[in-house]
C-alpha angles and dihedrals in degrees: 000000000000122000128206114253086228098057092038084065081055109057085040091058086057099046083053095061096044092046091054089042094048083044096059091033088054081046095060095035094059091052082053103034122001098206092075119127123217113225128219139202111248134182126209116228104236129186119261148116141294153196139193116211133184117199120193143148127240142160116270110241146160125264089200124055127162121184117198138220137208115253101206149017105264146110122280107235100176137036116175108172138049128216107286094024111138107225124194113225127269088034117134110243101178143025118192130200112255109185103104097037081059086053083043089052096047089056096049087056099044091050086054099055092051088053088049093055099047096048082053098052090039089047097050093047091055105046085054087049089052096048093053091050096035085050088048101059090040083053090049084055093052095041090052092059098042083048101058090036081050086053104046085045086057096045086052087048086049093045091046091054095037083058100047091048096054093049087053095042086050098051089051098037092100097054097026104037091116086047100040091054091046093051079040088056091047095046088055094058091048089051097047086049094049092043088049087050088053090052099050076053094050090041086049089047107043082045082060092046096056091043094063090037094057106028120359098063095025086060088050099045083053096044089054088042091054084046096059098041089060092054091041078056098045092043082056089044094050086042082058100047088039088061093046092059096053084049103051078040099058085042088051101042086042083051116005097197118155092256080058099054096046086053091051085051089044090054090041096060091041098054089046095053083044093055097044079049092054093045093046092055091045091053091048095052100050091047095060090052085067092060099058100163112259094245105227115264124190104264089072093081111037117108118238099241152121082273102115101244094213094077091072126091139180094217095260095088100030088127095040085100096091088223095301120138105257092178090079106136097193103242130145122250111227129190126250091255107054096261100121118207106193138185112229102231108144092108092057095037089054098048085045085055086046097047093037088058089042089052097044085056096053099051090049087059089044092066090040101053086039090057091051095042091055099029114114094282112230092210127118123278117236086239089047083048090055091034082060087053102053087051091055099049094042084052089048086044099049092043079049101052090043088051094049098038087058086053092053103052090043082057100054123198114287125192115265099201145355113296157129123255109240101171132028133146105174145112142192117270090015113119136231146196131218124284087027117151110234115171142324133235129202122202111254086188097057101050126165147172131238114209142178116227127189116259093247092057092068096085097054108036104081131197098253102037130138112259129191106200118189118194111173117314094343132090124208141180128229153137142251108251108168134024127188116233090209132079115215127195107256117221081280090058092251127147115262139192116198124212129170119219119192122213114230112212099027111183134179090286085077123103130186116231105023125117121265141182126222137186111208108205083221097180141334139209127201131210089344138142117272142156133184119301086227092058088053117092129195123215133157099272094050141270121342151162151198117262117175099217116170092007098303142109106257139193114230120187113216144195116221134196133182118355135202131203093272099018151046140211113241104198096167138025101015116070130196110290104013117133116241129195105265095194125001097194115170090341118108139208110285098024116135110249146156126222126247117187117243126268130256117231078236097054096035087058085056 
């Protein structure tokens, strides 16, 4: 049922011409007899299929590039391709030089091992540090407590004598009381002396105290601030020369010249010394921090003697002694007359001098283990504990990445896929660094073409559709896969859709760049209405066409669907079998007129 269109141009040529000759034969006729009626070609709208194609050109591509960088600094040993080489997947492209990342490798190591070695040491002595601190305050705990039991025990022991003397005092008042006061008299002078004695100690001793509170620790704080200041010093001064290092060893590996090298030596060295530096002060430091000076407490100065211990104090239990007389100085009460009534006291008085010594002992470890509880503790901060831990993991990491990065260039860099180099600017010997971008690669097995489509055409291609791509001599199939959503204005200042289309079997006749044209099987209709795309007319208010109903020439508005390059669809207002105006020529709307079929090409030759 198709025509050719170039036959169809034919057959219209030839309507033309008997349209004007009927025209000027009606003409004549109506000037000879006016009830003549023009004719007029006609066509009749059959059923039959069609399809919509767009053709268009594009540039063949690639849907898939990689471009690839070098992994480490190194040398290129190796470089086996050349920009538009096609290369087959799996194939090694480059070899590097690995000798200096393995000396790289071994430092990193070595370096690790160094790190390793100081946490440990910093650690261990910490959490000694820690323990010592974390058992005395524990101990300080435990001493309080013996203490104040201690303490109520002496002044039991205290109660119990005060009471036996006064029952024995009282039972020989009456016959010793001369005798009594005179012993009283001396056992105050005893006591004043003794309690002068304790004062001169407490004096000594408070003396002592202010001593260590004022000088003694503050020497020593400034001393262990000094200290650290000076590690803190030495630490910046190793973070320098480490930097200089990296630096005279990113000149020397850029330009390994031999000024370079001696630089790098030179760095090298310095960074070395910096880092014994750094590790020196840190030993001494930490060192310093052991030797916290022991702060006084009172037994050390009180004299080993007969003299009972409990009476001393060092000011913080002068009221402990529950309002007994701790003044009692343990002699006996005789009578005037020389009859003598005592208390037996020896048993308690033994087991006073006991718990007083007892008491005086605890109290000597209390201010110990206080000094070491709230002393400046030479443990490890919870943010030098994590500090450790960055270092450690910065020195794993290092050792890691100069591990890996001697793997890697070891490794090389292989092809991934089947491609064709498009970019490429190396060349064997030369060095790289990492990050460098070496060469690119386009997929030879994932092809495509990128084509312009007229902005009418969006609404017809389709992402999906069935594509027939010629490039040169040879003939593929594909699909679009991709269409913009936005026109663009072509170097004529047109408006332009893009779509991609990939092709589907690409082999080794395909080259990227050239010029390709390509037939998109937009859309088909089968065993449809359809009539030729001349007779259809387009106004503004849509497809139309010319009917002759009742004898005239009539308007009828259409709806049309897909079209090919010699038919169209007719989806509304024409059915199957009806006769449309081929050509309306001069008639109008309305005009009076009688249909002739169309002519064959073959009839219109004759």
């Amino acid at each position: 049922m198709k025509k050719k269109k170039s036959k169809k141009k034919i057959i219209i040529g030839a309507a033309a011409v008997l349209v004007v000759a009927g025209g000027v034969t009606v003409a004549g006729q109506r000037n000879s007899t006016e009830n003549q009626i023009p004719q007029v070609q006609v066509v009749t709208a059959e059923k039959g299929d069609v399809e919509e194609i767009v053709d268009a050109t594009g540039t063949v591509g690639s849907e898939e590039e990689k471009t690839y960088y070098s992994p480490v600094n190194a040398e290129l040993k190796t470089v086996s391709f050349s920009q538009g080489d096609v290369v087959k997947k799996g194939t090694k492209l480059i070899e590097f030089n690995t000798e200096n990342l393995e000396k790289d490798n071994r430092k990193a190591e070595l370096n690790l091992k160094s790190t390793k070695y100081d946490t440990k040491d910093t650690r261990k002595k910490s959490d000694k540090a820690e323990k010592k601190q974390k058992d005395a305050k524990k101990n300080v705990q435990e001493l309080e407590k013996k203490i104040k039991d201690k303490k109520a025990y002496v002044s039991s022991l205290k109660a119990q004598i005060s009471a036996a003397q006064r029952e024995a005092a009282a039972q020989a008042k009456a016959q010793a009381a001369a005798q009594a006061q005179a012993q009283q008299q001396e056992a105050q002078a005893k006591a004043q002396a003794e309690a002068k004695k304790q004062e001169e100690i407490q004096s000594k001793y408070q003396a002592a105290l202010y001593t260590y509170k004022t000088e003694t620790l503050p020497q020593y704080q400034q001393q262990l601030s000094d200290l650290n200041a000076q590690y803190n010093q030495a630490q910046s001064d190793y973070n320098q020369a480490d930097t200089t290092y990296q630096m005279a060893f990113a000149t020397w590996q850029a330009d390994p010249s031999d000024e370079n090298a001696q630089a790098l030596d030179n760095a090298e060295t310095a960074r070395t010394q910096a880092q014994l530096t750094m590790q020196q002060a840190q030993q001494t430091y930490n060192d310093l921090k052991q030797q916290t000076p022991k702060m006084p407490v009172l037994s050390d100065f009180t004299e080993s003697s007969a003299d009972y211990s409990w009476g001393i104090s060092d000011g913080s239990d002068a009221d402990d002694s529950d309002g007994e007389d701790s003044s009692y100085s343990g002699y006996d009460n005789s009578g005037s007359d020389g009859g003598t009534v005592t208390a037996d006291t020896s048993a308690l008085e033994s087991a006073l001098e006991t718990a007083s010594d007892e008491l005086a002992e605890l109290q000597s470890d209390l201010a110990s283990e206080k000094a070491v509880a709230e002393a400046d503790s030479t443990s490890l901060t919870k943010e030098e504990k994590e500090k450790l831990k960055v270092t450690d993991n910065l020195s794993e990491l290092d050792a890691k990445s100069a591990e890996e990065l001697v793997k890697e260039g070891k490794k090389g860099i292989t092809a991934e896929f089947n491609g064709i180099i498009s970019k490429a600017d190396i060349k064997q010997g030369a060095a790289v660094t990492q990050g460098m971008e070496l060469f690119t690669i386009e997929n030879t097995d994932k092809a495509s073409v990128d084509v312009t489509l007229s902005k009418y055409d969006y609404n017809t291609v389709k992402e999906g559709q069935s594509v027939e791509i010629t490039l040169g001599d040879n003939t593929y199939q594909g699909t679009v896969i991709k269409m913009s959503h936005i026109a663009v204005q072509n170097e004529k200042g047109t408006p332009v859709i893009s779509a991609t289309v990939s092709i589907d079997d690409p082999d080794e006749d395909i080259f990227l760049g050239v010029d390709a044209k390509v037939k998109i099987h937009a859309a088909s209709a089968k065993n449809v209405v359809t009539l030729p795309v001349e007779v259809i007319n387009i106004g503004k208010e849509g497809s139309f066409c010319y009917v002759i109903e009742d004898g005239l020439v009539t308007k009828r508005n259409i709806t049309t669907g897909i079209s090919s390059e010699d038919y169209v669809e007719i989806t509304d207002g024409i059915k199957e079998g009806e006769e449309v105006i081929a050509d309306l020529g001069d008639y109008t709307e309305g005009m009076e007129v009688q249909a002739v079929p169309e002519q064959t090409g073959e009839d219109a030759d004759e």
